[in-house]
C-alpha positions in Angstrom: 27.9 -0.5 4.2 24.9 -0.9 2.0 23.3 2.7 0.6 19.6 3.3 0.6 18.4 3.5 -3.0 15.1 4.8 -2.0 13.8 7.8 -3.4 10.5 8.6 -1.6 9.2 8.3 2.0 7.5 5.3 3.1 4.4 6.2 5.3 3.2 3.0 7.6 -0.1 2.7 7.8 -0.6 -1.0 9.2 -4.0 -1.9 8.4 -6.0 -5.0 7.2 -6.8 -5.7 4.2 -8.2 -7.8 1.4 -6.1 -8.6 -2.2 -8.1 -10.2 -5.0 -5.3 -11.5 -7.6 -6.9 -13.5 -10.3 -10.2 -13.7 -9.0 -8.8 -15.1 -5.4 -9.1 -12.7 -2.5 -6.2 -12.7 -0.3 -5.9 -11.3 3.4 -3.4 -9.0 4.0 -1.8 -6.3 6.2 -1.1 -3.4 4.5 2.3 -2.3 6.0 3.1 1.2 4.2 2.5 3.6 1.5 5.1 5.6 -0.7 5.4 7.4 -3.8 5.7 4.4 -6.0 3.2 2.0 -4.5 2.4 -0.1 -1.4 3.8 -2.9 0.6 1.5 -5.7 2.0 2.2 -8.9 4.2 0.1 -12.0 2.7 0.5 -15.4 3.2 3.8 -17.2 2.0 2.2 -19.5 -0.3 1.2 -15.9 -2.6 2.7 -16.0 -5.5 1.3 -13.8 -8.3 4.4 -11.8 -9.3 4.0 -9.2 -12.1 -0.1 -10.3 -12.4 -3.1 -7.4 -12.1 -4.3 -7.0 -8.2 -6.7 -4.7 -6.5 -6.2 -4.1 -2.6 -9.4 -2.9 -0.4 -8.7 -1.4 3.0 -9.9 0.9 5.3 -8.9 2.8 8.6 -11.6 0.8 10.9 -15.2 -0.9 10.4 -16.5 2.6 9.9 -14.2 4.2 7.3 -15.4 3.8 4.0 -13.3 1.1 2.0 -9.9 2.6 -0.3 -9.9 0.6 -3.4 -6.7 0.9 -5.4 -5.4 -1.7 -8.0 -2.0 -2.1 -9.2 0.8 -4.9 -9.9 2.9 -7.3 -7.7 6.3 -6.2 -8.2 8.1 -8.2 -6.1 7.3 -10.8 -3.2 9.9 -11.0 -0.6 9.8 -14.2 2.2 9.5 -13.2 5.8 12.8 -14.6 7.4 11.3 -14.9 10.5 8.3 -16.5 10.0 8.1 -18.6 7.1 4.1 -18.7 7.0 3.9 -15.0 5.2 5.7 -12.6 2.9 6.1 -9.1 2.3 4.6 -8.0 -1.1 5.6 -4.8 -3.2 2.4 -3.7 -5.1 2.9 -1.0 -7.7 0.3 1.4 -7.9 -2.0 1.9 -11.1 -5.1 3.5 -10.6 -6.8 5.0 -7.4 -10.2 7.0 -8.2 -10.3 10.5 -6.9 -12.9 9.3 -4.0 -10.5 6.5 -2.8 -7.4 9.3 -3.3 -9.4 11.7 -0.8 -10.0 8.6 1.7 -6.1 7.6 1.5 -5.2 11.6 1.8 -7.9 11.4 5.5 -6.6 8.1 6.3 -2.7 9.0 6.6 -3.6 12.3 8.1 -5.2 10.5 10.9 -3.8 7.0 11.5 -0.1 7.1 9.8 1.6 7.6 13.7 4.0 10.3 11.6 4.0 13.4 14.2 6.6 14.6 11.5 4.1 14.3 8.5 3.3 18.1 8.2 0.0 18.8 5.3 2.0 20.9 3.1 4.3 16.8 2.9 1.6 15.0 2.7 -0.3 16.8 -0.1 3.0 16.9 -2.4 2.7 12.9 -2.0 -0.3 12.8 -2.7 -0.4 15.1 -5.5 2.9 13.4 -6.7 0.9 9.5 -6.7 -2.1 10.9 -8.5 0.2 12.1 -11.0 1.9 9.5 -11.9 -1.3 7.6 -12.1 -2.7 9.5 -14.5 
């Protein structure tokens, strides 16, 4: 039996997305949100482990665009399709704009009927802090 060693919520969010890593931009699908960073689904070929990224994304054509940059931690092979990969970016700065965007976004698109305000403002309260 293997134990979860995960500390803090994941929030899905499943929304498109664009990854510039060393001056290449990169479509994605951003998969989820949590206390210690993002995970993305890019193409298999990615592979930019441990270099500086900054992800765009927004909640549809007329959201304004969340800008956040941060590091590839990890890039993890889909086993069931061999074309893309799952990503684990680690957040490192988000401006206080894009941080009231993410806050609107998750209230409204995260699907998480369980995700009560008082939740999701200790998340986000907990990411700007440890960005800063």
């Amino acid at each position: 039996m293997s134990q979860e060693k995960r500390q803090f919520q994941r929030i899905a969010i499943n929304l498109p997305g664009d990854l510039v890593i060393a001056g290449e931009t990169v479509t994605t699908q951003v998969q989820d949100l949590s206390l210690q960073g993002m995970r993305v689904r890019l193409p298999a070929t990615t592979s930019s482990q441990n270099q500086p990224v900054t992800l765009t994304f927004k909640a549809n054509a007329e959201s304004p665009v969340i800008t956040v940059r941060g590091s590839i931690t990890n890039i993890t092979p889909l086993a069931d399709d061999t074309d893309f990969a799952i990503a684990g970016i680690q957040l490192t700065h988000i401006s206080v704009e894009d941080m009231s965007q993410l806050r609107r976004l998750l209230q409204l698109n995260s699907g998480q009927q369980d995700l009560d305000s008082l939740e999701l403002s200790a998340l986000l309260e907990q990411i700007w802090k440890a960005l800063n």
